[in-house]
N, C-alpha and C positions, 0 to 999 in steps of 0.2 A: 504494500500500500504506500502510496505516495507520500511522503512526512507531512505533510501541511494540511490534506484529506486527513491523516491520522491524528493530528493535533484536534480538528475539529470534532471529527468522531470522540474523542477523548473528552471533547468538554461535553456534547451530547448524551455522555455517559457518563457523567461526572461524578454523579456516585459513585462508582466502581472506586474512587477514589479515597472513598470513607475507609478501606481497607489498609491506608498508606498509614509505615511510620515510618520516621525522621529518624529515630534510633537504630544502630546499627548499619547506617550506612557506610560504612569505610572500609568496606572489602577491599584485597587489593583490586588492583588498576585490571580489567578485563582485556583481551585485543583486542584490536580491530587497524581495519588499514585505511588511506589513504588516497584520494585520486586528482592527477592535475588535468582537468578538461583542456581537450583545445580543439574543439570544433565549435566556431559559434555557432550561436541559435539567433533569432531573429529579436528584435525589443519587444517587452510585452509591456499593457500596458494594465495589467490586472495579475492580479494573482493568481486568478484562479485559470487565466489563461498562462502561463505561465507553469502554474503547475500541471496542467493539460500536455503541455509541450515537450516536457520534461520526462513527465512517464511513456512517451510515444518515444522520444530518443534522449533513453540513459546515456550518460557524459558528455552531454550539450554543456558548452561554456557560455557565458553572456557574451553579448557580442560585444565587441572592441576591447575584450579582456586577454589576459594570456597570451600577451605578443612579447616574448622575453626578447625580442631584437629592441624594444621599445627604449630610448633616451629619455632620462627627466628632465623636462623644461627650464631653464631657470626661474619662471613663476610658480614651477612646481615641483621643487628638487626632489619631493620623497615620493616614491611610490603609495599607493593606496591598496593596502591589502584587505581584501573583505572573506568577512566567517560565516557562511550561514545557519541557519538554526536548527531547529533538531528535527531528527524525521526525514532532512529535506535534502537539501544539495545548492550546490553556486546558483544554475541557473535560475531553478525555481524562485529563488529569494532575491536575484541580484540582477534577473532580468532589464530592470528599468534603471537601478542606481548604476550600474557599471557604465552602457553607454553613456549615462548624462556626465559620469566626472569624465570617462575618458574623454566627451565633444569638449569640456572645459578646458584639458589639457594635461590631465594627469595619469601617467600609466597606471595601470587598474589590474590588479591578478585576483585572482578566485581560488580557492581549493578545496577539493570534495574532503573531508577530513572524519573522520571518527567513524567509520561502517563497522559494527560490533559482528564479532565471530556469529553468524548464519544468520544475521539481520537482512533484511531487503532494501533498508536507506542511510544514510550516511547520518551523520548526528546523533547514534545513536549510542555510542560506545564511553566508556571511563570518558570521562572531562579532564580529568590528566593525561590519558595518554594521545587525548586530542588538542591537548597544548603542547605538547611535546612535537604535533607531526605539523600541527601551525609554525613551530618555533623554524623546523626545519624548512620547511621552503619558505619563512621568510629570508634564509641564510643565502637560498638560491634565488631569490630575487633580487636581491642586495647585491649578490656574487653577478650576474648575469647584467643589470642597470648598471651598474657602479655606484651606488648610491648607499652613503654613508649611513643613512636612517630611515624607516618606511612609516607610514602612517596608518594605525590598525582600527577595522570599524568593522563591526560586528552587530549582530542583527539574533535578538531574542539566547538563546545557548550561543551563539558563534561570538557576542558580548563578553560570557562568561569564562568561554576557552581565550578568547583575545586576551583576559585580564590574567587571566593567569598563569599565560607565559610571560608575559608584561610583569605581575608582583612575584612570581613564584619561581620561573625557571631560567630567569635573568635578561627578560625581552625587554628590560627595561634602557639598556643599552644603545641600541638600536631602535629604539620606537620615539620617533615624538610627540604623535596627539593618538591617541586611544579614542574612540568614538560609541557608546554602544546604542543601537535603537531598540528600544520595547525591551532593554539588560534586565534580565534577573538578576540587579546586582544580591539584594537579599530575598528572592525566593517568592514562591507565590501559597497562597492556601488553597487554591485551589476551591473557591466561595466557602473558605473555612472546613472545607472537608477532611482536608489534608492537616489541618491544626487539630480537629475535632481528633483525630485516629492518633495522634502520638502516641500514644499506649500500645496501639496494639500490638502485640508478638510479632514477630517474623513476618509485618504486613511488607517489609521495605523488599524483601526477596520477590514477592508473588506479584507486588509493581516492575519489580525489573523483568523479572519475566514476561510479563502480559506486554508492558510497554518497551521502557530499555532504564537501562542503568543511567544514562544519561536523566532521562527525566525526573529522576527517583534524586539526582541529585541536585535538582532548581529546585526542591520544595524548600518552605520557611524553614528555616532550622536544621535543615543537612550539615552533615559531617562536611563537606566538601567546603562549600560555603561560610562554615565557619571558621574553617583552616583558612580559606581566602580573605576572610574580612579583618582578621584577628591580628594584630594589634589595632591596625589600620587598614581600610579598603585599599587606599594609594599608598605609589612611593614617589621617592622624590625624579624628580627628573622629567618626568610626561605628564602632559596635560591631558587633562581627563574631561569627557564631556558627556552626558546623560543624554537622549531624546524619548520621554517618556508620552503617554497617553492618559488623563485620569478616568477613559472607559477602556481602558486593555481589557479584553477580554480572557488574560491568562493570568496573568499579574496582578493579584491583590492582598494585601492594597495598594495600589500603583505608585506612589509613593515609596515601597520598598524598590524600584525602579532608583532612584537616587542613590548615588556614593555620600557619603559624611565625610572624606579623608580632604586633608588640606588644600585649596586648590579648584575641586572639582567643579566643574559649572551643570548644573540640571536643569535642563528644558524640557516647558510640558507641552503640546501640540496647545491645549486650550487654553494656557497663557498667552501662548503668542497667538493665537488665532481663535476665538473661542468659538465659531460656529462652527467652525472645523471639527466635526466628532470620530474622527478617525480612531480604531483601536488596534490591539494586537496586531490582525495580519493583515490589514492595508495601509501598515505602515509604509514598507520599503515600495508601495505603488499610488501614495494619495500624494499628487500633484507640490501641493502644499508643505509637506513632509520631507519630499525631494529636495526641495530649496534650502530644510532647515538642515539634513544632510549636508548638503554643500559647503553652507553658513559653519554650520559646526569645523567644517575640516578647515577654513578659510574666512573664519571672522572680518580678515583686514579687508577682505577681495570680494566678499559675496555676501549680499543684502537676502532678508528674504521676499520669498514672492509674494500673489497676490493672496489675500486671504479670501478665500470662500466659501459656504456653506456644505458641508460636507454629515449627509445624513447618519445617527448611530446606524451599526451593524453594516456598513458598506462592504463588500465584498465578500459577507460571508454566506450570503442565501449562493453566489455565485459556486463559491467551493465544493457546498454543501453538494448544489448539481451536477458539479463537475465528477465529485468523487464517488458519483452511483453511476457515472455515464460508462 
């Protein structure tokens, strides 16, 4: 099943979730491998088209991404690495943001990362050992551009894997702006379900099973999670920037979408726009949110766009049809 179809299915059934505990999460790190697309796909401009595309031709790259011949700009010395979310894959999620930065001028890569041993989609595997395979091809982007430092943006889980090669396995380095859209930095409840189940026994194994390990470890109060935020969410060196939703449809209270650590800047889509009711997963494709992407990587250089009314639940009746077609 296609990750973003499974993500929806997942809230459709979100009970099943009353089953989840937080305790006991910190098995070791599980395998899974790795993929660098490089066949574009065409721009989409929906998710749900998008992820349409995706499941018809497995390891489509976004278009104008993964061109390692690619020079950085002098307006845009760092490359722009992007992580997608769980469940999913590059193109699915990064179908519209990758061409827009690459028309602006910034080389763009993508990588399929984390596909857990007999999983079907990528994003699903350890969050450590999916920082670990981000850490690595950012070294081959870096090594291949010549470019001293890249710029990491991550979208839902690929937020979470960005930061913690960034706090945890020295991508601090090398990174100068960290970007996350719709981050779990601390975790979601899943409409309190997932809070309500803390207790229960051995519920975190029979989530990783049903879903993946990876999801088991964005809830409130995971092992994972607390290892990352502890002492501090940040370190010094990179700048950090939130783009949150206060109706995410994954993340609540959407507010735990914000870093606390020095430095960090959090934007909500309905601060800066408040008819804009954009959530969870038309983020990386609502017009409006693009622009604040951009903004985020390029404060100096890029204004945001227009603001428009944008109705709750956009894109997801879309998904919904897509993932029974």
């Amino acid at each position: 099943m296609n990750g973003t179809r499974r993500i929806v299915a997942a809230l459709a059934g979100a009970a099943a979730m009353a089953a989840v505990s937080v305790t006991g999460a910190g098995a070791a790190p599980s395998g899974s491998t790795a993929f660098v697309p490089v066949t574009p796909g065409p721009v989409a401009t929906t998710h749900a088209q998008a992820a349409g595309y995706a499941e018809d031709h497995p390891g489509a790259a976004p278009a104008r991404s993964n061109d390692f011949g690619c020079v950085p700009a002098p307006d845009h010395p760092r490359p722009v690495v992007l992580a997608h979310g769980t469940d999913s894959n590059s193109y699915s999620d990064w179908a519209a943001v990758a061409p827009m930065l690459a028309d602006a001028g910034w080389c763009v890569f993508a990588l399929d990362y984390g596909k857990a041993d007999g999983a079907d989609d990528y994003g699903t595997g350890d969050i450590r050992v999916s920082a670990a395979q981000l850490g690595g091809f950012v070294e081959r982007v870096r090594a291949d551009t010549g470019a001293d430092k890249v710029d990491l943006l991550g979208y839902s889980q690929g937020a979470t894997v960005a930061r913690y090669y960034v706090n945890r396995l020295g991508g601090s380095a090398v990174v100068d702006r960290w970007v996350g859209v719709a981050s779990p930095s601390y975790g979601g409840t899943f409409y309190g379900l997932g809070t309500a189940a803390v207790a229960a026994p051995g519920a975190t194994d029979a989530v990783e099973d049903f879903f993946s390990v990876a999801l088991a470890q964005q809830l409130q109060g995971s092992e994972l999670l607390t290892e990352l935020n502890t002492p501090v969410d940040t370190v010094p060196g990179v700048r950090y920037t939130t783009i949150g939703s206060r109706v995410d449809e994954v993340i609540q209270p959407s507010t735990n979408v914000a870093l606390r650590g020095p430095g960090a800047v959090n934007l909500m889509i309905q601060d800066l726009c408040p008819p804009d009711q954009t959530g969870h997963f038309n983020m990386v494709y609502d017009p409006f949110s693009l622009t604040v992407i951009r903004h985020a990587l390029a404060p100096e250089r890029y204004a945001l766009g227009e603001c428009v009314p944008v109705p709750l639940g956009t894109g997801i009746p879309e998904l919904i049809i897509e993932s029974n077609s």
